[in-house]
Backbone as CSV, one residue per row, in Angstrom:
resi,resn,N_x,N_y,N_z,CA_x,CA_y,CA_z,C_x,C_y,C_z
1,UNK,116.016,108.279,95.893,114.708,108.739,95.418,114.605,108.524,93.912
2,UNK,113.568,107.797,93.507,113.208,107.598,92.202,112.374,109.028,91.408
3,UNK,112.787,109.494,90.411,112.502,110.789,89.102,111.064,110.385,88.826
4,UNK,110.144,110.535,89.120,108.486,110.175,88.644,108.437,110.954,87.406
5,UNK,109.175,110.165,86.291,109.403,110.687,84.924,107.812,111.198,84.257
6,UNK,107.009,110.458,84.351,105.600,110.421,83.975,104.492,111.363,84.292
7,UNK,105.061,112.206,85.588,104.495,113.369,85.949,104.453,114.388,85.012
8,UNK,105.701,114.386,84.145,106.358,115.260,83.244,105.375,115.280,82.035
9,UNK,105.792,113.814,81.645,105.343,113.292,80.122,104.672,112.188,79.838
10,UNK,103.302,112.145,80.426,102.688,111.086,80.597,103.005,109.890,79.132
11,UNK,103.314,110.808,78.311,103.219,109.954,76.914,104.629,109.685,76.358
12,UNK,105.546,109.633,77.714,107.080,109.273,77.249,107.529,107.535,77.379
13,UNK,107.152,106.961,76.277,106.947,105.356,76.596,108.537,104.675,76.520
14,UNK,109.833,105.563,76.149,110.828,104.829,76.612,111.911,105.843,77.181
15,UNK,112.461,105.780,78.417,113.132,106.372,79.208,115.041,105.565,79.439
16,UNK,115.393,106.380,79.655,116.989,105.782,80.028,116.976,106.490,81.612
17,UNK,117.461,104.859,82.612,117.876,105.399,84.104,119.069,104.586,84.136
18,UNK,119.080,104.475,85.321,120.391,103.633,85.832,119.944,102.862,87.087
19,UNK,120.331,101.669,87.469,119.935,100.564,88.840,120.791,101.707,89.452
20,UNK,119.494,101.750,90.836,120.039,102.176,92.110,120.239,100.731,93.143
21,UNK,119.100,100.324,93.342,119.135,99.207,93.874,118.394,97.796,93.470
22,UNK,118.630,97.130,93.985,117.997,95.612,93.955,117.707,95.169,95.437
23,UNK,116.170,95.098,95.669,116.061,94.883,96.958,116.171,93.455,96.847
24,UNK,115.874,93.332,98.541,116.260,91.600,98.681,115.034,90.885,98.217
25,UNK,113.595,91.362,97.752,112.899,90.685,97.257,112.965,90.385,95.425
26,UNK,113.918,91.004,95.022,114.476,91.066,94.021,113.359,92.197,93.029
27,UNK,113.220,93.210,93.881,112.840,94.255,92.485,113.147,95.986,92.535
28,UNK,113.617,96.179,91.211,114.816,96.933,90.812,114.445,98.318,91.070
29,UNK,115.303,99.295,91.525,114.792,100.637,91.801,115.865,101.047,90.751
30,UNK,115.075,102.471,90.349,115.895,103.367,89.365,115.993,104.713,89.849
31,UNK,116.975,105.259,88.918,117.103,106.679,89.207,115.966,107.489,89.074
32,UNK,115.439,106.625,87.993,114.338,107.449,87.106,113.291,106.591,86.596
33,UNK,112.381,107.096,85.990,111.175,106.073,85.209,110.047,106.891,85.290
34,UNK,110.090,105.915,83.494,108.319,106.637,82.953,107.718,105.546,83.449
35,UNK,107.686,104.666,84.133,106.429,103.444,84.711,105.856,103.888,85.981
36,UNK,104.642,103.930,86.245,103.861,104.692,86.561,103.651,103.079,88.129
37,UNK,103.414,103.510,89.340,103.498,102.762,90.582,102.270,102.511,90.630
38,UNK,101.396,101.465,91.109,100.041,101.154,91.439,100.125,102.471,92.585
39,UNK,98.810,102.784,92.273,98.426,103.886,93.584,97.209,104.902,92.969
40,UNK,96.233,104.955,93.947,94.751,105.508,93.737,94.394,104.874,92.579
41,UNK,93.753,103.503,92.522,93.133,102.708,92.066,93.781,102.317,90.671
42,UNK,94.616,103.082,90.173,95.995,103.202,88.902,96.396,102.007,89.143
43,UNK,96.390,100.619,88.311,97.717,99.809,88.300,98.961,100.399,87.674
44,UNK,99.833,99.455,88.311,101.216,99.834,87.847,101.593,99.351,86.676
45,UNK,102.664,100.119,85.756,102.872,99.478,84.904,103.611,98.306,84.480
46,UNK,103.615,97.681,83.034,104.262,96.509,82.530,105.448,96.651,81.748
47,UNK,105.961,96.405,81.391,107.101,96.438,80.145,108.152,96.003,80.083
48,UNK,109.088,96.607,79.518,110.661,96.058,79.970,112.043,96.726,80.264
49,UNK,112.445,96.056,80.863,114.017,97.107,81.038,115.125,96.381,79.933
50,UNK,115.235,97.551,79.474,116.476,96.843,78.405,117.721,97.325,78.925
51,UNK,118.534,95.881,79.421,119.983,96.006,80.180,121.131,95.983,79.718
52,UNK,122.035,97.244,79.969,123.180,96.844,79.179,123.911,95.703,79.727
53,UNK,124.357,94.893,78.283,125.221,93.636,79.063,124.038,92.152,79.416
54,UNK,122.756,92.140,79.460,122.057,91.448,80.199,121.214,91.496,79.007
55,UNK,120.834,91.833,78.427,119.307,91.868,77.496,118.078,92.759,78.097
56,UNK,116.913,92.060,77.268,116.106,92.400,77.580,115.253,91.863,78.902
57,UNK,114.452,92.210,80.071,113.936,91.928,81.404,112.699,92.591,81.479
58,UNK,111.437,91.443,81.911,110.232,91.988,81.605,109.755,92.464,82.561
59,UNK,109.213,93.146,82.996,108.970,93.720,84.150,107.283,93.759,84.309
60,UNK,106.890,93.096,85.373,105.307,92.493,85.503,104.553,93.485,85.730
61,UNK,105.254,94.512,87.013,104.342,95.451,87.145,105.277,96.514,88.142
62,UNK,104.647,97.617,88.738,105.916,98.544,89.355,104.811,99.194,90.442
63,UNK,105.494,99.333,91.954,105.148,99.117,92.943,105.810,100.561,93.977
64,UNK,104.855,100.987,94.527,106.364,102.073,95.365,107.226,100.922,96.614
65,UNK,107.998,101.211,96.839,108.787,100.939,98.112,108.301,101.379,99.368
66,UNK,108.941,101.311,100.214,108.352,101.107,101.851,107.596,102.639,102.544
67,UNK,108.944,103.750,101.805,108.690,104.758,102.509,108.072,105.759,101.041
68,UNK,107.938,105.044,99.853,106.794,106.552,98.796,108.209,106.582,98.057
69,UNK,109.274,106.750,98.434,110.577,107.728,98.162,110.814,107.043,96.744
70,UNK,111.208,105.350,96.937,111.161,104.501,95.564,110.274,103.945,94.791
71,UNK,110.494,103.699,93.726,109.984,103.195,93.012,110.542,101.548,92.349
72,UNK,109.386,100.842,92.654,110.357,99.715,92.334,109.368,99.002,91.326
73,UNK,110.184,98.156,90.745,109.960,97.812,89.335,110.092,96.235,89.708
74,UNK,108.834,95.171,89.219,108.644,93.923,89.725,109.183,93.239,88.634
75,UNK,110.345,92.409,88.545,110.724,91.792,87.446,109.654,90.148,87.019
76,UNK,109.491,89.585,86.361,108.958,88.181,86.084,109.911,87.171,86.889
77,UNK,108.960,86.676,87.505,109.685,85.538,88.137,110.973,84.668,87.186
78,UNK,112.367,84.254,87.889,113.469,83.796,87.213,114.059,84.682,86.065
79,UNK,113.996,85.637,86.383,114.818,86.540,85.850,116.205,86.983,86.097
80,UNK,117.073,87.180,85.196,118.992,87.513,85.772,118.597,89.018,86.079
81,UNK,118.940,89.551,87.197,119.053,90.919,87.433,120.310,91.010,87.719
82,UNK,119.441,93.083,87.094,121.122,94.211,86.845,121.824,93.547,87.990
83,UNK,122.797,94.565,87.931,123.691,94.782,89.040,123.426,96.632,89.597
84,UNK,123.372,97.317,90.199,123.828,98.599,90.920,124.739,98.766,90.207
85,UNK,123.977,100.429,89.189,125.176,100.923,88.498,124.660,101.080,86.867
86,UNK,123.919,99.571,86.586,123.792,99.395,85.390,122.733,100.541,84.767
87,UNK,123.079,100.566,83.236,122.555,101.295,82.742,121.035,100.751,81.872
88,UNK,119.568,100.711,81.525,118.783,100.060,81.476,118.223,101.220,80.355
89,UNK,117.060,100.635,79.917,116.133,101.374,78.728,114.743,100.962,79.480
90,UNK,113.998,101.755,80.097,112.890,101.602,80.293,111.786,101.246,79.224
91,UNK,111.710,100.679,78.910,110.211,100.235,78.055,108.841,100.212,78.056
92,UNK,107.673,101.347,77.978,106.375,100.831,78.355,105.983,99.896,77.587
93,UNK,104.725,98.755,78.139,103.593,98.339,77.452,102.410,99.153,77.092
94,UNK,102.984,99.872,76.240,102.572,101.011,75.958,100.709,100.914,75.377
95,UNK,100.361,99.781,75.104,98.513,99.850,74.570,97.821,99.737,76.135
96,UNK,98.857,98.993,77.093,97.908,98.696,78.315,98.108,100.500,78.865
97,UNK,98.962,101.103,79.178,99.414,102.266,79.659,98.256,103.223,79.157
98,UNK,98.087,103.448,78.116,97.252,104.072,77.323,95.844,104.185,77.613
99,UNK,95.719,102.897,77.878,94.133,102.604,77.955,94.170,102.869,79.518
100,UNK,94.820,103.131,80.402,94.781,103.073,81.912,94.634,104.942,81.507
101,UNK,95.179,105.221,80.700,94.912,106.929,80.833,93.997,107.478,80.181
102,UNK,93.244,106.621,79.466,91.728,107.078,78.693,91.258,106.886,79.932
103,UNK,91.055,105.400,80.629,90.091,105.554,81.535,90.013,106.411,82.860
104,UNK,91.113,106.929,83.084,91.933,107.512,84.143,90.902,108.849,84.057
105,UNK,91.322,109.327,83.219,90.819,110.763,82.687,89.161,110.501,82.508
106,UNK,88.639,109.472,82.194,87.120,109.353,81.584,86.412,109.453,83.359
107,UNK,87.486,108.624,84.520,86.718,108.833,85.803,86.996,110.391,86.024
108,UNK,87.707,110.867,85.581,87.532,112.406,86.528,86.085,113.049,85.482
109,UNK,85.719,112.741,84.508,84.374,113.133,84.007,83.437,112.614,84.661
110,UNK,83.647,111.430,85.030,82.379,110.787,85.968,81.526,111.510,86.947
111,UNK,82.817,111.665,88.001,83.222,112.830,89.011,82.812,114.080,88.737
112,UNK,82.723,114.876,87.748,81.692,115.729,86.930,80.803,116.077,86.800
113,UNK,80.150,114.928,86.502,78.456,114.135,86.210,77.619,114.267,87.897
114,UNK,78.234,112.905,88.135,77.997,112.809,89.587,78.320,113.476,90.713
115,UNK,78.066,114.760,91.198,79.246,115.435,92.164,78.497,114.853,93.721
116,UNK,79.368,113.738,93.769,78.924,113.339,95.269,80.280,112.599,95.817
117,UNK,80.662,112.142,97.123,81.895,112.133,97.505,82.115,110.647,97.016
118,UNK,83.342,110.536,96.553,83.967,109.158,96.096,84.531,108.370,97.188
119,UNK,83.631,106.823,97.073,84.009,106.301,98.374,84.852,104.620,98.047
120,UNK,85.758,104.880,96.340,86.452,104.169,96.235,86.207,103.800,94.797
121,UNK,87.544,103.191,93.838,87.505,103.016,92.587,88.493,101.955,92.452
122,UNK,88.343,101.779,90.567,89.858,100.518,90.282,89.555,101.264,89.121
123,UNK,90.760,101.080,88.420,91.149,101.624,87.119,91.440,100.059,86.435
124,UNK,91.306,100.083,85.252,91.383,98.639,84.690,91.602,99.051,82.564
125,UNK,92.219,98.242,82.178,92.535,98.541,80.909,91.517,98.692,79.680
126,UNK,90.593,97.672,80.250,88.916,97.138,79.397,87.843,97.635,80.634
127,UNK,87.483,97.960,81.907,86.537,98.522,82.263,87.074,99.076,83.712
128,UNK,86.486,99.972,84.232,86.712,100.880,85.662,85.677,101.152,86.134
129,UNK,86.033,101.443,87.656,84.743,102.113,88.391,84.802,102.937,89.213
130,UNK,84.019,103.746,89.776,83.876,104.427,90.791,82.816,104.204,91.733
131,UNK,83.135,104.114,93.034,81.653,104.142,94.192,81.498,105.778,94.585
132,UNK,80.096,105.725,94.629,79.690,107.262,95.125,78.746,107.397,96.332
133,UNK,78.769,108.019,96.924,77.768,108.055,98.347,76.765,108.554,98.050
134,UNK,75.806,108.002,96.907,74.645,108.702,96.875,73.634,107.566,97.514
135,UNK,72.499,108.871,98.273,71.468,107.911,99.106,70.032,107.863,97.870
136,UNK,70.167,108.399,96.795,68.975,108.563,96.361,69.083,107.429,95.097
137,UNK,69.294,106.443,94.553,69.519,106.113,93.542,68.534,106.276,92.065
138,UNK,67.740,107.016,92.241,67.302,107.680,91.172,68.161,108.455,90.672
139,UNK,69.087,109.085,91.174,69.729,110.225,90.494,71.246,109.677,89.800
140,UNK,71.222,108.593,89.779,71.922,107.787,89.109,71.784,106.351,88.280
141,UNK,71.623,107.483,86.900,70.850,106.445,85.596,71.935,106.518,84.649
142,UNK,72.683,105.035,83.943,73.205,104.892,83.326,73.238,105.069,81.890
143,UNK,72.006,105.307,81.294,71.885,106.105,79.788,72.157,107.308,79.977
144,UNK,71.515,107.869,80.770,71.639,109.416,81.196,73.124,109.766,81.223
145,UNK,73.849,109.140,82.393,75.325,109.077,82.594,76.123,108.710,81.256
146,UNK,75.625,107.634,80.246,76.583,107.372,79.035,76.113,108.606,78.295
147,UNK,75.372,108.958,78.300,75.213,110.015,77.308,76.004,111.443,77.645
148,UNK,75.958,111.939,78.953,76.869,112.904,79.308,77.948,112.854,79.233
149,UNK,78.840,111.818,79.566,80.107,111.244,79.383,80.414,111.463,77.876
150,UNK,79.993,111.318,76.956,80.387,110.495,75.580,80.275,111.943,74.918
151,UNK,79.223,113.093,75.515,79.129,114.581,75.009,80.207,115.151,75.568
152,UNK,81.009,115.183,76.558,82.185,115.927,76.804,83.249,115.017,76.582
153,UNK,83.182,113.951,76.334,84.174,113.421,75.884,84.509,114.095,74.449
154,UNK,83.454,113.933,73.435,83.561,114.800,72.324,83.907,116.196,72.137
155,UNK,83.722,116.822,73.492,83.890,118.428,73.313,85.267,118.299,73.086
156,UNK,86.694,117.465,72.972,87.600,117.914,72.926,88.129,118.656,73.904
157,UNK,87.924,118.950,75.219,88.449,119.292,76.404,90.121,118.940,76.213
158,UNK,90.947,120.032,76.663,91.985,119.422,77.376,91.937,119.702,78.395
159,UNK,93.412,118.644,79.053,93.759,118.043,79.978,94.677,118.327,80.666
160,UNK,95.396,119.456,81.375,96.649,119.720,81.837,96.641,119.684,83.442
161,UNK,97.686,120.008,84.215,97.922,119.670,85.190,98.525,120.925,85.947
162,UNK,98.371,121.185,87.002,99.491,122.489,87.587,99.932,122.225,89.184
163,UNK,100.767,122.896,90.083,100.932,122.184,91.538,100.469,123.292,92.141
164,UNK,100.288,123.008,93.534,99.541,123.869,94.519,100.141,123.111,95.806
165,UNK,100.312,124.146,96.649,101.381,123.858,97.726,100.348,123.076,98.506
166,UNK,101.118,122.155,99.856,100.315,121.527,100.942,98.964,122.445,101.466
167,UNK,99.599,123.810,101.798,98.657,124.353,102.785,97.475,124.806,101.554
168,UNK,97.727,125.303,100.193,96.547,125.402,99.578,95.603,124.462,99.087
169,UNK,96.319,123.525,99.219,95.220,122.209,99.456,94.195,122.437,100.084
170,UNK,95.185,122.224,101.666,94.230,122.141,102.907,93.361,123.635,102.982
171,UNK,93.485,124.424,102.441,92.739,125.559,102.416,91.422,125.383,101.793
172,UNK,91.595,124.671,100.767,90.488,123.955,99.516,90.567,123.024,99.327
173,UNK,89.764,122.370,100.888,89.497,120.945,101.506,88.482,120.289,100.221
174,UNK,87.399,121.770,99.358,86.535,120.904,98.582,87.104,120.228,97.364
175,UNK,87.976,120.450,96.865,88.792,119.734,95.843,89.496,118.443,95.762
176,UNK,88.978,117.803,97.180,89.311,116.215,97.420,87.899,115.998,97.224
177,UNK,87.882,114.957,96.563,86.543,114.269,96.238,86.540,112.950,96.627
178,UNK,87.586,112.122,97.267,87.506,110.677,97.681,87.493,110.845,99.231
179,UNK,86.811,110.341,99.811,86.551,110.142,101.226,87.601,109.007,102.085
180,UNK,88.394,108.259,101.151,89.122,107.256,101.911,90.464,107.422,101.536
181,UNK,90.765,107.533,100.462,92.279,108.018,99.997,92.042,109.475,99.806
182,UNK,93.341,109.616,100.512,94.101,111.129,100.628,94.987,111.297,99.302
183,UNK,95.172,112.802,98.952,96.349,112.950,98.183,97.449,113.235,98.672
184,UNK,98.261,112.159,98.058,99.817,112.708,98.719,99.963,113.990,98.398
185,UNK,100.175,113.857,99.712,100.996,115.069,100.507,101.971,114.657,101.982
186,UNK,102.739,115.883,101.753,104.234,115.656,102.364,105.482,116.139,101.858
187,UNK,105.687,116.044,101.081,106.427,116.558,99.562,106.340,118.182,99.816
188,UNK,105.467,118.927,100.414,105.219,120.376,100.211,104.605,120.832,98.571
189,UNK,104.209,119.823,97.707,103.669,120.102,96.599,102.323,119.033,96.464
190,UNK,101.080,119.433,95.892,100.387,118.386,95.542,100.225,118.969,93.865
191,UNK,99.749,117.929,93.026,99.591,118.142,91.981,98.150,118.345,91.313
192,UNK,97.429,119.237,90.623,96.065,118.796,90.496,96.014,118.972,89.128
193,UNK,95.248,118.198,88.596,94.752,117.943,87.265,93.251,118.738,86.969
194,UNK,93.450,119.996,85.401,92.134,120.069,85.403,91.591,119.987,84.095
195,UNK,90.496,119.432,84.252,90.016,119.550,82.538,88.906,120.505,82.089
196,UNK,89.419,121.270,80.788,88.837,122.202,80.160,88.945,123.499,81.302
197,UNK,90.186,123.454,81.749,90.635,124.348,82.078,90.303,125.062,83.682
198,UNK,89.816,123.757,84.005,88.964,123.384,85.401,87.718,124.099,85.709
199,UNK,87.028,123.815,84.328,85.725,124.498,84.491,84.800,123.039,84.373
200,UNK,85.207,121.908,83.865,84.601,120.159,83.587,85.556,119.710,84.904
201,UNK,86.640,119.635,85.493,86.711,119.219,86.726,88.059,119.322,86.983
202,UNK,88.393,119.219,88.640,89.403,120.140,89.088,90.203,119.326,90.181
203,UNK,90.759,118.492,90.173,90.855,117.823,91.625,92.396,117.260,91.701
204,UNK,92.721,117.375,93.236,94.273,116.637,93.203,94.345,114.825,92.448
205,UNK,95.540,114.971,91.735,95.463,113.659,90.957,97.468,113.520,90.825
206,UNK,97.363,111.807,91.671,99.112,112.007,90.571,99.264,110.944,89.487
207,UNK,97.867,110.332,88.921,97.715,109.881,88.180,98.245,109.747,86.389
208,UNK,98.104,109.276,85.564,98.486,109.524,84.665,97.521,109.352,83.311
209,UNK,97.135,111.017,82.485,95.969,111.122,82.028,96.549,111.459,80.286
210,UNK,95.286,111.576,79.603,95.674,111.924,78.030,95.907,112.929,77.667
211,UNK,95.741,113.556,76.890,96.210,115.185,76.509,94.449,116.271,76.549
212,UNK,93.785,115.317,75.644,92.330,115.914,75.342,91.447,114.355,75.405
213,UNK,90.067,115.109,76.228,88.795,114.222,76.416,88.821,113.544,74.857
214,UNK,88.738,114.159,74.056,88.415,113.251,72.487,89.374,112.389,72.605
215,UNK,90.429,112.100,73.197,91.557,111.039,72.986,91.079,109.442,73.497
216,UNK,89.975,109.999,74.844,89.284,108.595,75.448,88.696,107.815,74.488
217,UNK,87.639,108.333,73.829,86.777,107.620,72.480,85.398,107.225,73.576
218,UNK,84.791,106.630,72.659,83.143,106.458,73.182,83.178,105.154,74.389
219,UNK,82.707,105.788,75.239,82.639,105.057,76.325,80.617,104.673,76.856
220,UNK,80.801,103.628,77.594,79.341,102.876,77.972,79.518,103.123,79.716
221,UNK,78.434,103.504,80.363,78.177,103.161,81.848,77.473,101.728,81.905
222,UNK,78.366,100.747,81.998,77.970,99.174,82.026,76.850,98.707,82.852
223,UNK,76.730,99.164,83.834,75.888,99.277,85.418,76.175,99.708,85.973
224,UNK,75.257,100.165,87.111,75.074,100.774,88.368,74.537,99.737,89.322
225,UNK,75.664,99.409,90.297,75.156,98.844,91.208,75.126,98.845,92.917
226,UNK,73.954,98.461,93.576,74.219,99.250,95.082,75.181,98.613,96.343
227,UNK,75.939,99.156,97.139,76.635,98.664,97.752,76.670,99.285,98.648
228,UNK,75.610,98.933,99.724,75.446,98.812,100.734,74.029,100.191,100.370
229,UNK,73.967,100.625,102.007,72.883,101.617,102.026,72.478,102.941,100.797
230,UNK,73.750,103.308,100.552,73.905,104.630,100.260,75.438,104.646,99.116
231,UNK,75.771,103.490,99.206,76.866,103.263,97.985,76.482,103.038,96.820
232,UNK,77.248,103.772,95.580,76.501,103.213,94.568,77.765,102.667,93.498
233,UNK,77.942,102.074,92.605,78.893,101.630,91.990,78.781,101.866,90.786
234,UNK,78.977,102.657,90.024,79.210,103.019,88.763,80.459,102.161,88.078
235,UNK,80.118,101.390,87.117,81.411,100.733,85.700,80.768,101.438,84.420
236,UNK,82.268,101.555,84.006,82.601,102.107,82.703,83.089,101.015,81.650
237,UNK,82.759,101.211,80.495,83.719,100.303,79.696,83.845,101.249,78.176
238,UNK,84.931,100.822,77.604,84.854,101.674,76.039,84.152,100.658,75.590
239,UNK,83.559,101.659,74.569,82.122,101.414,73.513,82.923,100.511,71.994
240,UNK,84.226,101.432,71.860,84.673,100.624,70.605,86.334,100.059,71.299
């Protein structure tokens, strides 16, 4: 089982683990790691493992394994890998990481704005989105929306996180807001993220977010566009 270091310290950009394994597709599991796995619209992260004995190894992007349990780390094609055992320096690409957690955090404001069920997103370094099931599309105007966004972004909100067991989840079914992805669960813990103290928004997340809304900076609702009957597609992009 891989240490989901990042749960901890979203803002811990270099970590020390050790190779557990090397699968046969050649990518590296650790004991531990601050690199964060593609999952709920989150890419995974980039950076490098610094190997003892071996150098430095860039690592493209980081992926879970078969069963959730690992975490595996995608090296660049033609790369010398560890061996099992070795000792490594995790490295983020720490400006792309960053910007995945402004925007990370800027969709749970969205989610805010708009309270209608989320029927799918991508997180992206320069722009993100969310789809929402609204049937009325009047009630989703993009000045309106940049302007709300960009006022609580300014309030300086923080951002913290706390756990809540499986069954209180399922007790407070309304605190899932995506209609197609579930939050892991299984574990007997889910994690939820709230901002401003979950009075601006409240929802399971194992994402990885900033400390305070002012940390995002000024953000634009790029368009709104419709997808399908009753879908609507909201993009974001930062302003500076």
């Amino acid at each position: 089982m891989t240490d989901k270091v990042f749960l901890d310290d979203a803002y811990l950009r270099d970590c020390e683990a050790r190779v557990l394994d090397v699968n046969d597709r050649g990518g590296i599991v650790l004991d531990r790691t601050n690199f964060y796995a593609t999952s709920g619209g989150q890419p995974g992260d980039a950076g490098s493992l610094e190997i003892e004995g071996l150098g430095t190894l860039e690592i493209a992007t980081t992926v879970y394994g078969d069963d959730r349990t690992q975490i595996v780390h995608v090296p660049a094609e033609g790369s010398t890998l560890p061996k099992p055992g070795a000792t490594v320096l995790c490295k983020l690409d720490w400006t792309k990481r960053h910007r995945h957690m402004r925007m990370h955090t800027c969709l749970h404001l969205l989610c805010s704005i708009l309270q209608y069920p989320v029927t799918g997103g991508s997180i992206g370094a320069e722009t993100s989105r969310l789809d929402f099931d609204i049937e009325d599309a009047s009630l989703a105007d993009k000045e309106q929306i940049s302007d709300e966004l960009n006022r609580i972004i300014e309030g300086d909100h923080g951002v913290t996180d706390r756990w809540i067991t499986d069954d209180e989840l399922l007790a407070q079914a309304d605190l899932v807001r995506t209609m197609a992805v579930k939050p892991p669960m299984g574990t007997g813990r889910v994690r939820l993220v709230e901002i401003g103290g979950g009075q601006i928004d409240l929802q399971p997340c194992g994402g990885t977010h900033v400390a305070s809304t002012a940390e995002i900076g000024p953000v634009i609702v790029q368009k709104i566009e419709k997808k399908g009957r009753q879908n609507r597609r909201v993009r974001i992009a930062f302003a500076a």
